[in-house]
C-alpha positions as protocol buffer text, in pm:
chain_id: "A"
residue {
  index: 1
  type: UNK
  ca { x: 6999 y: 12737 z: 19539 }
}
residue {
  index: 2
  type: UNK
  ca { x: 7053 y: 12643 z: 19853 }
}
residue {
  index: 3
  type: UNK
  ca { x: 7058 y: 12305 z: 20022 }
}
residue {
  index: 4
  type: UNK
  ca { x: 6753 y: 12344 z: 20248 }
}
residue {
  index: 5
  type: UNK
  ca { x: 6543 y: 12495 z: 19959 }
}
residue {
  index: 6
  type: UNK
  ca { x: 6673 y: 12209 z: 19749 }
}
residue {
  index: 7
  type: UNK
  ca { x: 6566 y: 11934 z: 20013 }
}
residue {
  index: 8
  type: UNK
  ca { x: 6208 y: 12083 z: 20056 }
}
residue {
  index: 9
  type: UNK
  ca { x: 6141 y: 12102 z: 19673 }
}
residue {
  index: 10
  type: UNK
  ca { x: 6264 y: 11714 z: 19680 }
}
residue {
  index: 11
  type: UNK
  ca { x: 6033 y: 11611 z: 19973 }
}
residue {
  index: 12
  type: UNK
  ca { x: 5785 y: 11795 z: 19808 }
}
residue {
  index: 13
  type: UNK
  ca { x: 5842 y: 11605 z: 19474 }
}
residue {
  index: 14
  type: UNK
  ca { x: 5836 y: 11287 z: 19626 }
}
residue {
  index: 15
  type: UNK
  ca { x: 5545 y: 11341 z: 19790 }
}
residue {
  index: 16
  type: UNK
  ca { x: 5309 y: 11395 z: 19475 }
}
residue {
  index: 17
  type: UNK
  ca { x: 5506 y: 11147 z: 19278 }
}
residue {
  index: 18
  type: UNK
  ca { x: 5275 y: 10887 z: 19468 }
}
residue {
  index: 19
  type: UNK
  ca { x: 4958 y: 10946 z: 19242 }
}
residue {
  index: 20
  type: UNK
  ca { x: 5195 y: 10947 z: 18964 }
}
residue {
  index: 21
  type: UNK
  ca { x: 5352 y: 10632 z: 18924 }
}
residue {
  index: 22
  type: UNK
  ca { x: 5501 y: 10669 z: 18577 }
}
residue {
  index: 23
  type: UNK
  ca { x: 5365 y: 10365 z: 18477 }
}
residue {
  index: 24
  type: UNK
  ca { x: 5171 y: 10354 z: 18115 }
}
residue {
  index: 25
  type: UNK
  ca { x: 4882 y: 10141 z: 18100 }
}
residue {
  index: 26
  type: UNK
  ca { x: 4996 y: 9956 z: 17801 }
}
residue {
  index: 27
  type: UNK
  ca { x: 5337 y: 9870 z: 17906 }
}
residue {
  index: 28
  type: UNK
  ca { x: 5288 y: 9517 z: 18014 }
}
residue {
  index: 29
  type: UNK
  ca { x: 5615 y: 9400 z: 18217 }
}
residue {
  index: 30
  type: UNK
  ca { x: 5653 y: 9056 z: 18162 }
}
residue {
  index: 31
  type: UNK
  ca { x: 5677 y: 9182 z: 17730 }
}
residue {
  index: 32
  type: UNK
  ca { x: 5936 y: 9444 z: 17829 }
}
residue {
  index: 33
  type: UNK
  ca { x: 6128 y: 9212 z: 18025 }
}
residue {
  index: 34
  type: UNK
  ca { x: 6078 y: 8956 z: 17732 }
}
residue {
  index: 35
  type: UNK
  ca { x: 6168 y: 9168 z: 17505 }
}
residue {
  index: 36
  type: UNK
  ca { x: 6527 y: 9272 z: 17681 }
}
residue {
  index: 37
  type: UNK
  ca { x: 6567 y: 8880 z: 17757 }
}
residue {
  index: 38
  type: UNK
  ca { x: 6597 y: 8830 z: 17405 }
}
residue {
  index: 39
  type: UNK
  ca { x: 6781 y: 9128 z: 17355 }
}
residue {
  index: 40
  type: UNK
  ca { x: 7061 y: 8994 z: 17583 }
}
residue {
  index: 41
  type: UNK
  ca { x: 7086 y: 8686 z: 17455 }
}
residue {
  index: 42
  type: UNK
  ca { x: 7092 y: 8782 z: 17123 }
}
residue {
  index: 43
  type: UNK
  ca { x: 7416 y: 9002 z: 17194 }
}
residue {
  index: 44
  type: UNK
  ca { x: 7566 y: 8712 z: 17396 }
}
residue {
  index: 45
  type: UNK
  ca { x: 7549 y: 8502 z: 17086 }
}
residue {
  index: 46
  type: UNK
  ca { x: 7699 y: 8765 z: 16855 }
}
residue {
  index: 47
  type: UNK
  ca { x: 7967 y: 8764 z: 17098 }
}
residue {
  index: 48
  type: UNK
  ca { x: 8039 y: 8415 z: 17126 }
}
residue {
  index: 49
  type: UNK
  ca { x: 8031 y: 8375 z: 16712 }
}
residue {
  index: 50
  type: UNK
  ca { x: 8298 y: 8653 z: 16679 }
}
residue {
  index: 51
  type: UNK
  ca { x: 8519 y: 8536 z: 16968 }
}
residue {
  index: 52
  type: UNK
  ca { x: 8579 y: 8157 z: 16830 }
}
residue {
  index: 53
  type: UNK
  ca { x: 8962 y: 8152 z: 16908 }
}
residue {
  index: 54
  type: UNK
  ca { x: 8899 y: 8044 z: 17277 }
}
């Protein structure tokens, strides 16, 4: 493949990826982010409980 051909297939992908947002209907962002909130802290306080020497 060349890098013209390459570009146009990209431009071209972009293009329809507009109608397509990737998005599912039930993902609700606010549970995700939630969700990976609590995720984080809960591997901050592992960390913290096995590094009690400092």
């Amino acid at each position: 493949m060349s890098f013209p051909s390459t570009a146009a297939q990209l431009v071209t992908l972009a293009a329809e990826g507009g109608e397509h947002s990737g998005n599912h209907e039930s993902l609700d962002p606010y549970f995700v982010g939630g969700c990976v909130l609590a995720a984080l802290l809960l591997l901050l306080w592992i960390t913290t409980r096995f590094n009690r020497d400092r």
